[in-house]
N, C-alpha and C positions, 0 to 999 in steps of 0.2 A: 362649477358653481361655487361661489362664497359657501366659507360657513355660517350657519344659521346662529340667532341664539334663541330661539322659538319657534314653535312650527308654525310654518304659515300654511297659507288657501293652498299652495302647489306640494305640501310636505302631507297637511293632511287627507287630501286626496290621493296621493300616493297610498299613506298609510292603508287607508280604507280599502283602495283596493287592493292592497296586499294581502289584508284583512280576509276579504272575502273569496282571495285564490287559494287560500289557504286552507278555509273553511267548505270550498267545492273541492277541493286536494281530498279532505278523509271521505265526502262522498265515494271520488275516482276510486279511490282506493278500494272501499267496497267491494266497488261493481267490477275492478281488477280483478280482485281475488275468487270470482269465478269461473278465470281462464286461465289464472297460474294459481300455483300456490305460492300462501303469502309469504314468506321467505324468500320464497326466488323470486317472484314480481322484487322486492325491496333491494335483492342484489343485482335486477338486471337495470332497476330506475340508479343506484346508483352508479354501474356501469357506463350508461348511458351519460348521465351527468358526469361522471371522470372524463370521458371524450371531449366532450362540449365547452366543457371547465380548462381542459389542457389545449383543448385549442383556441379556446379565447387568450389566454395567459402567454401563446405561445406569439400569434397573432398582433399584442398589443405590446409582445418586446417586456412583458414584466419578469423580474428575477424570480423563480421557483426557486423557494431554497430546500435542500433534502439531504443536510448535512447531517454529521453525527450529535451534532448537541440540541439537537431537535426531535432526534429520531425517536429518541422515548416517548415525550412528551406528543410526536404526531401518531403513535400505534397503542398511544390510551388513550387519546382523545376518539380516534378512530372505532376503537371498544369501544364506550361507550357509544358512539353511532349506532355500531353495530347490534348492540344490546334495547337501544330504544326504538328501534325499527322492527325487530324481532317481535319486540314487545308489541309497537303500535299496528302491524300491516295483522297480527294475530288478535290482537283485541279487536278491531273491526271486522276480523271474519268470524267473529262469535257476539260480539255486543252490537245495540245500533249506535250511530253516527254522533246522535245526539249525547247517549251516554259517555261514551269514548272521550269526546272531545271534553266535556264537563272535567272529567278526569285531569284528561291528559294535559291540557292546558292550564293546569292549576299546578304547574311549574313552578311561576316565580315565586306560590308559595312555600317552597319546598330550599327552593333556590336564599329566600328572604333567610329562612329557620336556620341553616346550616352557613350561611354568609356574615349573620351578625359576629359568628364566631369565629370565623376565618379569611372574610374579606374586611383589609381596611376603606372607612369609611361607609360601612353597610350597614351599621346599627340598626335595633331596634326600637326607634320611638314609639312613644304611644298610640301615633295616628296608625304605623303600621302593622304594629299588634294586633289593632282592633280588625286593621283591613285580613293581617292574619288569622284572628278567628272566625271572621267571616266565611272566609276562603275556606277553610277549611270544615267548618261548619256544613258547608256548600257539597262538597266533595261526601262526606258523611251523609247528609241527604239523599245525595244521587245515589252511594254503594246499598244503601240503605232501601230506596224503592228497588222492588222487586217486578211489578208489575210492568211499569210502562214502557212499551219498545221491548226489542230482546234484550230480556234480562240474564245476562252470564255472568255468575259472581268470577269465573276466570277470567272472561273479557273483561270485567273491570278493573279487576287487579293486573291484569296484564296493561294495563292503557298507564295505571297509575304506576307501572314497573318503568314506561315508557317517557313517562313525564319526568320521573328519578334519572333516567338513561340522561335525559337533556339536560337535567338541572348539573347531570358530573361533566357536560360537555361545557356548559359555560365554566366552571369551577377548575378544571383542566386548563381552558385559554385563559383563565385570570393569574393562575397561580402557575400557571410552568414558562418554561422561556420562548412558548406558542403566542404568550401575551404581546413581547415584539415582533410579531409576524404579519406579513398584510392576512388580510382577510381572506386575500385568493389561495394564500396559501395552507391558511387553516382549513378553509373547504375540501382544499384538497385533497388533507391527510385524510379526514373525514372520506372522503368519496373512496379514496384509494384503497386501505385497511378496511372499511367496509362491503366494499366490492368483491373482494377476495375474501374475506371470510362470511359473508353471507350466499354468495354461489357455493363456496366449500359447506357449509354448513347448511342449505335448503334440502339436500336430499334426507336429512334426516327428519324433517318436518312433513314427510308424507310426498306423495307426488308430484312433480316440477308441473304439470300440467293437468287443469283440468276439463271441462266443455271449451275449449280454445275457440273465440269470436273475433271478428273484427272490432267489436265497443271493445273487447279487453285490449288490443293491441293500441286503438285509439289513445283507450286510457292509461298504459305503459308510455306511449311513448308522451302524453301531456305531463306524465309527474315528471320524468326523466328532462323535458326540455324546458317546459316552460314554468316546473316549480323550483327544478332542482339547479339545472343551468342559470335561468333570467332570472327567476324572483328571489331567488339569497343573492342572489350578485347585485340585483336592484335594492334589496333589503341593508347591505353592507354599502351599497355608495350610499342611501340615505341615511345610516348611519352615523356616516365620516361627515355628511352635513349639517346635522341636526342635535340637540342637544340626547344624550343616550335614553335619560329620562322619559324625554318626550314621544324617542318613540318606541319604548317600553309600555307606556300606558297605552294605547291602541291596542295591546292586545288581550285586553278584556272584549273586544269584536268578536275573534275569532270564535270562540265557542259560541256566540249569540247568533252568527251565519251561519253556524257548522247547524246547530239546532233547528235552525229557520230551513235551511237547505236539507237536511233529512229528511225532514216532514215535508217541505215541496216538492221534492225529485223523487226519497226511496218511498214516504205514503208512512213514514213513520208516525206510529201512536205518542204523543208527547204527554203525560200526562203532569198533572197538575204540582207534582212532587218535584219534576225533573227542570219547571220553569222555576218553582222555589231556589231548586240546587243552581239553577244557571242564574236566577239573582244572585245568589248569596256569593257566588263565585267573582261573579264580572263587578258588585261593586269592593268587594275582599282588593281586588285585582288593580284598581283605580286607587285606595286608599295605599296599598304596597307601593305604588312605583309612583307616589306623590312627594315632591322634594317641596 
C-alpha cells in the first residue's frame, strides 16, 4: 500500500481497533495473572511472541540484523521492555484496569516532557503544554482517588513506573543506531532480552503458577499471538503508511476502552473522579500529539 498523507476511513479503522485490542489486552492480563504469576505470564507472552516474530521474519526472507554495533543499543532497549512489563503485568494484579491504564497510558506525556529536550523537532509549544498539563493533571486525579475500583497506591505507581519503561523504549529507538533498523528488528530485541530476563527474574516475584485454568492459558496465549506477534507488526506497517502523528493521536482511545471494558467484563466500580482523570487525560493526549 502507498504512503498515506492523512488517515483515511481504511487507516482509522485500523486505528480503532487496535485501540480496542489493546485495551481488552490489560483486561486479559488481569484475568492471566490468576494462573501465572505476573512476571512469568510477561516472560512466557514474550517467549511466545519471539517465536512467532522469528518465524514471520524468517518466513518473509527479511535481514535480522544482530550485529555488534547494535547490540547495545538492542539489550537497553530490551531493559527497558523488561522494566515496563514488570512494572505493567504487577500493577494490574493489585490496581483495576481502569486505574492502570489511566496511568500507564499517559506516556506520551512523559515521553512530550523529556523530548523537548533531547529529541530534535519535539518542542514544546503552547498548545502542547496545555495538552501537558492536562495530562498530567489527569494522572494526579486518578493517584489521588483512593476509592474507586482497587485502590493500590503501588499499583499505581508501578503502572506509572510502566509507562516511564515505554516512554525510554521510544527514546532508545530515537536516539541509538536502533533508529535505522526495521521495525521487525526492533521488536525483536525487545522480545529477545526480554524473554530471558523476565523467565530469569519471575522466580523472584513469588510463584510461577497460580490456580492454573484453561481462561489463563486462553489468555497467555492471546497476549502472546495476537497482541504481541499480529497487532505491533500491524501497528508498525500502519506506521510506515501513515503520517506518525496521526497515528499517535488514536491513542488517547486506549485508556477510554480499557475503562469502558473493566467496568463491562471485570464489574469494575468507576467512580466519578476516575472518568474526570480519563478526561483530563485523553484530551491532554489529543492536544500532545497535534501538529
Amino acid at each position: 500500500m502507498e504512503r498515506k498523507s492523512h488517515i483515511d476511513t481504511f487507516g482509522a479503522a485500523a486505528l480503532i481497533s487496535f485501540a480496542i485490542v489493546l485495551a481488552f489486552n490489560q483486561v486479559v492480563i488481569k484475568v492471566t495473572n490468576g494462573g501465572f504469576g505476573p512476571v512469568f505470564a510477561a516472560g512466557l507472552r514474550s517467549l511466545i511472541g519471539l517465536v512467532l516474530v522469528t518465524g514471520w521474519i524468517v518466513l518473509r526472507g527479511k535481514p535480522l540484523r544482530l550485529s555488534r554495533d547494535i547490540a547495545f543499543s538492542g539489550v537497553l532497549v530490551g531493559g527497558f521492555f523488561t522494566f515496563e512489563f514488570i512494572c505493567l503485568f504487577n500493577a494490574l494484579d493489585l490496581t483495576s484496569v481502569a486505574r492502570a491504564s489511566i496511568i500507564f497510558y499517559s506516556m506520551p506525556v512523559w515521553l512530550a516532557l523529556v523530548g523537548h529536550f533531547v529529541l530534535p523537532g519535539e518542542r514544546l509549544t503552547p498548545m502542547r503544554l496545555g495538552g501537558l498539563a492536562l495530562a498530567m493533571g489527569g494522572v494526579a486525579v486518578a493517584l489521588a482517588d483512593r476509592q474507586g475500583g482497587e485502590a493500590s497506591l503501588l499499583g499505581d505507581l508501578l503502572a506509572l513506573g510502566a509507562a516511564l519503561g515505554w516512554a525510554g523504549i521510544v527514546l532508545t529507538v530515537r536516539l541509538t543506531p536502533l533508529a535505522k533498523e526495521k521495525p521487525e528488528t526492533q521488536l525483536f530485541w525487545q522480545l529477545l532480552v526480554s524473554a530471558i530476563l523476565l523467565l530469569a527474574l519471575a522466580p523472584l516475584f513469588g510463584p510461577l503458577l497460580r490456580d492454573l485454568q484453561g481462561i489463563h492459558l486462553a489468555g497467555l496465549a492471546f497476549q502472546g499471538i495476537c497482541v504481541v506477534a499480529i497487532a505491533f507488526l500491524i501497528w508498525f506497517w500502519l506506521m510506515s503508511i501513515y503520517p506518525a502523528s496521526g497515528v499517535a493521536s488514536f491513542s488517547f482511545l486506549s485508556p477510554v476502552f480499557s475503562v469502558l471494558l473493566g467496568w463491562l467484563i471485570l464489574g469494575e466500580r468507576v467512580g466519578p473522579s476516575i472518568w474526570i482523570a480519563l478526561g483530563l487525560v485523553a484530551v491532554g493526549l489529543v492536544l500532545i500529539n497535534r501538529r
